[in-house]
SERO-4910 file (N, C-alpha, C, O; in steps of 0.05 Angstrom, whole numbers):
BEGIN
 pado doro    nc1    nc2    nc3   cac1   cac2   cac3    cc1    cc2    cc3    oc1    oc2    oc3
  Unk    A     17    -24      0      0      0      0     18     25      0     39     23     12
  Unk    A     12     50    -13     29     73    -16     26     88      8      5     97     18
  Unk    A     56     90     19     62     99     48     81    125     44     96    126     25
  Unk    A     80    145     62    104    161     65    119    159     89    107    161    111
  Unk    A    140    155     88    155    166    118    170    196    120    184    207    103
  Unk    A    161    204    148    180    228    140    200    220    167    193    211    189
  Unk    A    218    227    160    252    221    178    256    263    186    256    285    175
  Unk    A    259    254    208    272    282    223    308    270    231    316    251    245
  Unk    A    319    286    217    351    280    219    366    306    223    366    329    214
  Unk    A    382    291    245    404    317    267    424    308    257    431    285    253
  Unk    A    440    337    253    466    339    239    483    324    268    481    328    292
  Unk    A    501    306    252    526    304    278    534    337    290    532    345    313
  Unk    A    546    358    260    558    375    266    533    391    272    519    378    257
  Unk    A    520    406    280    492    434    277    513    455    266    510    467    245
  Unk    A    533    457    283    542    481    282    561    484    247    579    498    240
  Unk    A    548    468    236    573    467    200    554    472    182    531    464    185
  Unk    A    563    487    162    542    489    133    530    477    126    539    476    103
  Unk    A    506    458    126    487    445    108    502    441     77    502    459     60
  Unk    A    513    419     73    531    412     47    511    405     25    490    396     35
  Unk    A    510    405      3    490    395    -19    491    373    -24    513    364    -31
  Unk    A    468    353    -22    462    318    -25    463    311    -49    446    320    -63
  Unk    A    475    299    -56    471    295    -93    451    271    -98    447    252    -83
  Unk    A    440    275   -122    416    254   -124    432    224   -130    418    204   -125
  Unk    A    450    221   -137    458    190   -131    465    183    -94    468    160    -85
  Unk    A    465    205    -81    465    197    -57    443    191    -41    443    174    -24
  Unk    A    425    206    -47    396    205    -36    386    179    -51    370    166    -37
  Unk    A    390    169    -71    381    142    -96    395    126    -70    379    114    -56
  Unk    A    420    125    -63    433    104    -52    417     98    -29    404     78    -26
  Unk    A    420    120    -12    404    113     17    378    102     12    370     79     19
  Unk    A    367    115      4    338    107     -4    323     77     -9    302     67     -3
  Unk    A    350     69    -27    351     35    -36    360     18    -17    352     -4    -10
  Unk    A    379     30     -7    385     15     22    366      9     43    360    -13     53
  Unk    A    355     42     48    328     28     72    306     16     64    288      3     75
  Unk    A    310     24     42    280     12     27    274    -16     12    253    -29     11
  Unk    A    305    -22     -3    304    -48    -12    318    -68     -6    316    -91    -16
  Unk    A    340    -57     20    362    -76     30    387    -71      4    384    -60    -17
  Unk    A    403    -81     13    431    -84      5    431   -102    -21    445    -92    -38
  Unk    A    424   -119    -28    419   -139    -43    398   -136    -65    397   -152    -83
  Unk    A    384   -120    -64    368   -117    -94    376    -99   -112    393    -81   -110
  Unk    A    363   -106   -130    370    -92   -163    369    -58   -163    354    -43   -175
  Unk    A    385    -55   -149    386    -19   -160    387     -3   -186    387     21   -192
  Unk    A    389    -31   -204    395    -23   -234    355    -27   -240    350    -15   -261
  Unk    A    343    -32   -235    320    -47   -241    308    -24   -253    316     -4   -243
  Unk    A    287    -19   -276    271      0   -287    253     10   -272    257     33   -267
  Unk    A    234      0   -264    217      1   -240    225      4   -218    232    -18   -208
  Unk    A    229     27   -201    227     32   -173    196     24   -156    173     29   -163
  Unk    A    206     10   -134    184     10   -109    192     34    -92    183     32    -69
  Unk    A    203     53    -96    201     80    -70    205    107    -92    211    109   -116
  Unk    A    198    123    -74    211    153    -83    227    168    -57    222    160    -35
  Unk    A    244    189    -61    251    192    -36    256    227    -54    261    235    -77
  Unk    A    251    239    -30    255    269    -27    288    284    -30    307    270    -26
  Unk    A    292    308    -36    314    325    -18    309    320      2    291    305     10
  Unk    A    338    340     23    334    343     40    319    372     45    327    391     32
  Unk    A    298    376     63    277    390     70    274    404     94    278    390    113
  Unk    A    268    429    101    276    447    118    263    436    142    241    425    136
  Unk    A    268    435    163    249    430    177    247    455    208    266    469    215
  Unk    A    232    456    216    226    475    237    243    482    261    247    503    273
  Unk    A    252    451    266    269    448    290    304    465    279    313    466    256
  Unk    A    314    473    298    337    486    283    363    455    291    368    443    312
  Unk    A    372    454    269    398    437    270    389    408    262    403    388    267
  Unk    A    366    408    250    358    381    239    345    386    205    341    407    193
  Unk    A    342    363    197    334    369    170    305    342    161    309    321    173
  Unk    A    286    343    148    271    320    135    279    312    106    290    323     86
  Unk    A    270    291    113    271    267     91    256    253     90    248    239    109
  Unk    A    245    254     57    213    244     59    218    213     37    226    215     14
  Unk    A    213    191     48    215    166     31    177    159     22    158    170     33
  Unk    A    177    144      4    155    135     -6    159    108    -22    172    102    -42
  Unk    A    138     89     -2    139     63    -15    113     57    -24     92     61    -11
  Unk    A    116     44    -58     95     42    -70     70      6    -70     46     -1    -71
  Unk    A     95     -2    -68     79    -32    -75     54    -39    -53     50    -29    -31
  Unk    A     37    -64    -69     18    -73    -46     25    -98    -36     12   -119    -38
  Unk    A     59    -91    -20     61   -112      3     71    -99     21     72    -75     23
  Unk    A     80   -120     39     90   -107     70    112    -93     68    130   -102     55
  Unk    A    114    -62     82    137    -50     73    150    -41     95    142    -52    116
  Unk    A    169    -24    100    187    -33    112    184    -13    138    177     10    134
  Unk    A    190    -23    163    186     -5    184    204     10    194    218      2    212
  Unk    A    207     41    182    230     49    185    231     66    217    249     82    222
  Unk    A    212     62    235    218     64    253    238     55    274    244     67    295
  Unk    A    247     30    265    270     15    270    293     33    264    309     23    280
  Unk    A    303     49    254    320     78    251    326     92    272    349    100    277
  Unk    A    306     95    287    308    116    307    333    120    333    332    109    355
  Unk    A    348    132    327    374    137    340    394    131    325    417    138    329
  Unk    A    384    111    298    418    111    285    419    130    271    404    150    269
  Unk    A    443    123    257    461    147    245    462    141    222    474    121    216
  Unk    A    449    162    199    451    158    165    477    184    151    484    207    158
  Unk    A    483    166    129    507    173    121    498    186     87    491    169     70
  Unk    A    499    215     81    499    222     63    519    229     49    534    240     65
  Unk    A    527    229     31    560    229     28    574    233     53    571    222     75
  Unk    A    598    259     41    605    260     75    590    270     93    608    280    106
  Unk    A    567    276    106    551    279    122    535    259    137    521    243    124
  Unk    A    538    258    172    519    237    179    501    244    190    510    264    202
  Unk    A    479    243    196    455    246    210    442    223    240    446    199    247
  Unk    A    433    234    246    417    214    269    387    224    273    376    245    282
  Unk    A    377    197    261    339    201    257    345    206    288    359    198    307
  Unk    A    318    229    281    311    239    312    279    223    324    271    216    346
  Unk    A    264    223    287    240    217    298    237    195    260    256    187    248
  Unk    A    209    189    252    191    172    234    168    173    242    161    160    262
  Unk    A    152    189    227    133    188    218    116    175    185    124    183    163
  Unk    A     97    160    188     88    146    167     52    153    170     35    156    187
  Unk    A     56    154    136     27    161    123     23    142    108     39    137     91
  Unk    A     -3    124    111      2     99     91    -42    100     85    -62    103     99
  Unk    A    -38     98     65    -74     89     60    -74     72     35    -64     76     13
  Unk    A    -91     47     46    -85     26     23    -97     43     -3   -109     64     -2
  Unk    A    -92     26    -29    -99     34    -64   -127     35    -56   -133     59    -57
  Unk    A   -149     19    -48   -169     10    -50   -185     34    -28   -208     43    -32
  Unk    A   -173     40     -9   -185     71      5   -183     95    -13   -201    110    -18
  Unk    A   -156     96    -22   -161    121    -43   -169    123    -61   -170    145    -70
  Unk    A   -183     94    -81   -201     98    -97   -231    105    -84   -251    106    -99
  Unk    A   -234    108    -61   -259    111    -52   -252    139    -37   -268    144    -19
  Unk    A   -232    157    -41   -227    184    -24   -251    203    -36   -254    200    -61
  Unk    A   -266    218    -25   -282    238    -34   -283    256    -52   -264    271    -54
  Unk    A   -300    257    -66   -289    270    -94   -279    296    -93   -287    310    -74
  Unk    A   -262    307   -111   -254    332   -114   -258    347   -136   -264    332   -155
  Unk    A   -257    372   -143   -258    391   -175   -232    401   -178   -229    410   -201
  Unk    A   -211    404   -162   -199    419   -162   -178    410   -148   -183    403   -125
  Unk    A   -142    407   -161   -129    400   -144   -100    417   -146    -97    433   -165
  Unk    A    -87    415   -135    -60    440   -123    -39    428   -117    -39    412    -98
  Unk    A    -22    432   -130      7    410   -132     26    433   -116     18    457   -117
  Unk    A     44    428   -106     63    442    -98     93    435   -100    103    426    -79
  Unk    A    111    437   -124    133    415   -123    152    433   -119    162    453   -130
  Unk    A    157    415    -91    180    420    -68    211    410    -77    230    412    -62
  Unk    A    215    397   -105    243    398   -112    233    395   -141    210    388   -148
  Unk    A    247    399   -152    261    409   -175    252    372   -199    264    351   -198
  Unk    A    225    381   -217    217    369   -232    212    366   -262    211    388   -272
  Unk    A    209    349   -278    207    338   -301    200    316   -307    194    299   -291
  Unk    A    199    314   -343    186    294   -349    191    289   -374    188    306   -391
  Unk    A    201    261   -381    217    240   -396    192    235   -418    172    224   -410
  Unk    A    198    248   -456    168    253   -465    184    240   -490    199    257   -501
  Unk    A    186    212   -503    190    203   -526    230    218   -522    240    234   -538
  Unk    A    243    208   -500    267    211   -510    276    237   -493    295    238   -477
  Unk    A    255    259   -499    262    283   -493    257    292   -465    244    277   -450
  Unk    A    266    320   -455    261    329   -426    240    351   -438    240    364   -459
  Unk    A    219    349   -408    197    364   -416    187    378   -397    170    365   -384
  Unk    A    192    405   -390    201    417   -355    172    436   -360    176    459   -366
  Unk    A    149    429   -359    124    437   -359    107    420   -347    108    396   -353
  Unk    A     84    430   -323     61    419   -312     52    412   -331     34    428   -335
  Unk    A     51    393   -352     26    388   -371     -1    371   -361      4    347   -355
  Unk    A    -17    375   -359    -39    354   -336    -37    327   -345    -39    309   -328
  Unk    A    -34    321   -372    -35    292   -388    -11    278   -375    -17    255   -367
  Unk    A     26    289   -368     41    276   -363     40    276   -330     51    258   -317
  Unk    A     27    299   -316     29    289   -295      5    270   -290     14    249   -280
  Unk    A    -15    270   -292    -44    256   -282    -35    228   -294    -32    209   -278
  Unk    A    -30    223   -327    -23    201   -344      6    184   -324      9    161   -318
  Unk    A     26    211   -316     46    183   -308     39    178   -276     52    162   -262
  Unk    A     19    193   -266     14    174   -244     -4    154   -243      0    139   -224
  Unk    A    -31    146   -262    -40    127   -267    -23    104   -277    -30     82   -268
  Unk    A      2    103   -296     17     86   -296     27     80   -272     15     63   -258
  Unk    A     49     91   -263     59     79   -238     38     75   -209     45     64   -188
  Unk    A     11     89   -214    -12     67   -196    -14     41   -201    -17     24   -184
  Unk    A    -14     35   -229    -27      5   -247      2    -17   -242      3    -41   -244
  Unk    A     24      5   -234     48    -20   -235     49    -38   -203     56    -61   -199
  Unk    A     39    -20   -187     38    -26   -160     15    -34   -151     10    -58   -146
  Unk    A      4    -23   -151    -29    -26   -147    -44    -63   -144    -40    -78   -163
  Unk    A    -52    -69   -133    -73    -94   -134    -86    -94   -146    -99    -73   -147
  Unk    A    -96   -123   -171   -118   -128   -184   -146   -108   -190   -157    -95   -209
  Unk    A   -152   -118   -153   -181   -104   -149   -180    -68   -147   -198    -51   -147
  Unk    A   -148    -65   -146   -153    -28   -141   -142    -13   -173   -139     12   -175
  Unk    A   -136    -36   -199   -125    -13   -221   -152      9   -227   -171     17   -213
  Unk    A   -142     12   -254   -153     35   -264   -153     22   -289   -138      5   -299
  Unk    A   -176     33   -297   -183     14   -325   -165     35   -350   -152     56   -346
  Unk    A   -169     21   -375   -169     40   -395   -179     62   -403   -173     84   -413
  Unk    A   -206     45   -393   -239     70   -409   -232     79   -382   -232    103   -388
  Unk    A   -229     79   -363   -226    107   -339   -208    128   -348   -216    151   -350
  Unk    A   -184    118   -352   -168    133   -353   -165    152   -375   -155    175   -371
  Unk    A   -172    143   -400   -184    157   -431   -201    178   -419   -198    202   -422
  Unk    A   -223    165   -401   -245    187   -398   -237    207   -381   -252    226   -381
  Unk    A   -224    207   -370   -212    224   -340   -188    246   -355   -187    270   -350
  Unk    A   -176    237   -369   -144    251   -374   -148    278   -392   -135    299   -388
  Unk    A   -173    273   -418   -187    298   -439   -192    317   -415   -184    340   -417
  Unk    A   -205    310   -391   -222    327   -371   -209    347   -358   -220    367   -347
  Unk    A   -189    342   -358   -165    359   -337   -152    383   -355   -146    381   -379
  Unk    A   -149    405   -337   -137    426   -353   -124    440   -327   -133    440   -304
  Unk    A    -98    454   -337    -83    471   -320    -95    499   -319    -94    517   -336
  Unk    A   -110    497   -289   -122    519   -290   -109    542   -285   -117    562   -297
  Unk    A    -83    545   -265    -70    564   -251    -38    547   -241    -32    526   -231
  Unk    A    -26    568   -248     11    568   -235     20    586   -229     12    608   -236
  Unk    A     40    581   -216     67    599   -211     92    579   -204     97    565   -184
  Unk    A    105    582   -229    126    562   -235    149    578   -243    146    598   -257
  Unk    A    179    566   -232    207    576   -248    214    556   -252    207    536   -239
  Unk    A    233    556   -276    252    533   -286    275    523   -268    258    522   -250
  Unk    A    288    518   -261    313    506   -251    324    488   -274    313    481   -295
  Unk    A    355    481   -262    366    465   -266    372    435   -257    383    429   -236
  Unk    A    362    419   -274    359    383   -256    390    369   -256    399    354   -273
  Unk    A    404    381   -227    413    368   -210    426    340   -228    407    351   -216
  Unk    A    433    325   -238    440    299   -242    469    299   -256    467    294   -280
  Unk    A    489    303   -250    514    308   -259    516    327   -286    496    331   -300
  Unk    A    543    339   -291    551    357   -307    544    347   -332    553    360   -351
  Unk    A    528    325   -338    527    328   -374    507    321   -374    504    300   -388
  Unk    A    481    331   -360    461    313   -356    442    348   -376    433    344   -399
  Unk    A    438    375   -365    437    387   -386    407    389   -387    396    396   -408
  Unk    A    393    385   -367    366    389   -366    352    401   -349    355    398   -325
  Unk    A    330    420   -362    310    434   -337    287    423   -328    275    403   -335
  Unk    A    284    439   -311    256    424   -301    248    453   -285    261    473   -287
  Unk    A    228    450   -273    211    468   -263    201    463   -228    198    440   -219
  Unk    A    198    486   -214    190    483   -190    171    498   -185    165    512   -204
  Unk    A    155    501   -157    136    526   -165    100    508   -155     97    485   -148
  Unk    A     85    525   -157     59    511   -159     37    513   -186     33    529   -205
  Unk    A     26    488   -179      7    487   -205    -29    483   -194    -33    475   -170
  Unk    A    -50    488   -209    -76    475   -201    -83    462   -228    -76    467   -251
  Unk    A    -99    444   -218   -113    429   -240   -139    421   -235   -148    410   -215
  Unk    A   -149    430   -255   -197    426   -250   -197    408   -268   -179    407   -284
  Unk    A   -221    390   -267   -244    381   -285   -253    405   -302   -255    428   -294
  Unk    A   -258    394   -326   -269    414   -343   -291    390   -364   -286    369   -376
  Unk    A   -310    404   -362   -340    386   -388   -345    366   -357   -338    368   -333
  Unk    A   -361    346   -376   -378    335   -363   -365    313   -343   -367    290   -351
  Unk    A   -358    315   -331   -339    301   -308   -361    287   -279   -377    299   -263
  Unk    A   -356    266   -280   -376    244   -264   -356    241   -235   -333    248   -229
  Unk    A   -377    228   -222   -362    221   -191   -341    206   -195   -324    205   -177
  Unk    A   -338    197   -209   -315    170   -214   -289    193   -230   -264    192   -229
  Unk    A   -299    203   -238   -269    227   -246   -260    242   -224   -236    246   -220
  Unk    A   -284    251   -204   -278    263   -191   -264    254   -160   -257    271   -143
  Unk    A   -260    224   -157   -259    211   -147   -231    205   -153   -214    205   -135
  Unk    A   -221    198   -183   -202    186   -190   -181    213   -182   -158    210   -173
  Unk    A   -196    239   -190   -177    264   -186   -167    273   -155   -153    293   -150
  Unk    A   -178    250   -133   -176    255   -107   -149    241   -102   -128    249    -92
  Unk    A   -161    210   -118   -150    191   -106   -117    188   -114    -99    179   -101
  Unk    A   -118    199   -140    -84    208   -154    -71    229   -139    -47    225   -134
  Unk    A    -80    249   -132    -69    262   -128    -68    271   -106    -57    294   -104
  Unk    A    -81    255    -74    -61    237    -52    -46    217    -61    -28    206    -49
  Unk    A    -51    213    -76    -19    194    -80      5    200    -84     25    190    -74
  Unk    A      2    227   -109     28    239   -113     44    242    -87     69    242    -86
  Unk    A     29    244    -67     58    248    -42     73    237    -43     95    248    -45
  Unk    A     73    203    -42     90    177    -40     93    177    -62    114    165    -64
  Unk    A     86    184    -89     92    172   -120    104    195   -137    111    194   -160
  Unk    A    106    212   -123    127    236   -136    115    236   -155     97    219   -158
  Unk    A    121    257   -178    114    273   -205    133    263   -224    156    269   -215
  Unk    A    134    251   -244    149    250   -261    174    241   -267    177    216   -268
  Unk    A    199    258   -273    224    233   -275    235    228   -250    226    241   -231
  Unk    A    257    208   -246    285    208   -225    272    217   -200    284    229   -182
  Unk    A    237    207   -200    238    209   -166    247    190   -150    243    189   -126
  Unk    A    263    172   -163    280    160   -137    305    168   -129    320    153   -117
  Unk    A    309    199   -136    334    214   -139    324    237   -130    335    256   -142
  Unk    A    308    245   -113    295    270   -102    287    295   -121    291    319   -116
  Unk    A    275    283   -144    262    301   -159    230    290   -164    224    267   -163
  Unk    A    212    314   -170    183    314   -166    174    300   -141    157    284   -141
  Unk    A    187    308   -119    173    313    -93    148    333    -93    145    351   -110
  Unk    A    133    329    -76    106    345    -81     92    350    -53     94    334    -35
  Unk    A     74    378    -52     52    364    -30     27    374    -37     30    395    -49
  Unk    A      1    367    -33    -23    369    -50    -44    383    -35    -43    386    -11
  Unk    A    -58    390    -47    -84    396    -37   -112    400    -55   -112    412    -76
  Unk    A   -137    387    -40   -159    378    -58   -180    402    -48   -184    414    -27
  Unk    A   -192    402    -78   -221    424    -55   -240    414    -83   -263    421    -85
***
């Protein structure tokens, strides 16, 4: 079932500069707590997404937000609590874990919505026939999270075809405020992406079951990130429905 954890992590040093995490380092840890030592890090399909590191309130600590997708038992990262994680050269000590988890089959039944509000908290894009494509388009965000629902997801909780045909025409970018950035992934990598907020409505004749599906996606995006290399702390997000 799609879960978030959020990790509160204390600098060994408080008193030293906050150094920059690079996304193969955040990929590494991430696979570690999430898939053990021993699985395919090369694999096409990720089971997690994992965040930047994220400001947090407390002074001298930082968050880190993991997300596991599949519908089996996943992993209790409360078992963390007091050790010490290693980001490059930087170590941390979880202070706290917190987890948000609601099975596929509750959020296809979340209350419907018209209207939904993305907020992407790192630096996003999207992988379009080859090319990079650093625009909210509603089809690649709504479209690649119905995919990666259908890869995880249980039998009884996909999403059909004729749903998803009927749902995807309906959606339109009603409102943003977005800047471009630069996506983070080593010196020849050469691609933008965008940060910033977006909304997205129903538009024409839109039924409970759209409005439903527009709930139920987009609580998900928390744990299922936006688009490319979210297992590298890009298209992190946080949502809101009205």
């Amino acid at each position: 079932m799609p879960s978030r954890w959020t990790l509160t992590l204390a600098s060994r040093d408080p008193g030293r500069p906050e150094r920059p995490v690079t996304p193969a380092q955040l990929h590494g840890l991430a696979a570690t707590l999430l898939e053990g030592t021993d699985a395919d890090h090369h694999a096409q399909h990720k089971p997690h997404t994992v965040s930047p590191l994220l400001a947090s309130p407390h002074p001298g600590t930082a968050l880190l937000r993991l997300g596991w997708l599949p519908d089996r038992p996943r992993p209790d990262l409360t078992l963390l609590l007091g050790q010490e994680l290693r980001l490059g050269a930087q170590f941390f000590t979880v202070r706290d874990a917190d987890e948000e988890h609601t099975p596929y089959e509750l959020l296809r039944h979340a209350p419907p919505a018209e209207r939904a509000i993305l907020r992407f908290r790192s630096v996003t894009y999207f992988s379009r026939r080859g090319h990079w494509y650093p625009l909210p388009d509603p089809g690649l965000v709504y479209g690649g999270l119905i995919r990666r629902w259908n890869l995880h997801a249980p039998p009884q909780a996909l999403i059909t075809e004729e749903d998803g045909k009927r749902f995807l025409p309906l959606l339109a970018l009603s409102a943003h405020d977005i800047a471009s950035a630069p996506v983070d992934l080593g010196p020849s990598a050469g691609r933008i992406g965008f940060t910033g907020t977006a909304a997205f409505r129903l538009v024409g004749p839109a039924t409970g079951t759209d409005r439903r599906l527009l709930s139920a996606l987009t609580l998900y995006a928390t744990a299922a990130g936006i688009g490319a290399q979210t297992t590298h702390g890009l298209g992190t997000v946080e949502t809101e429905l009205e």
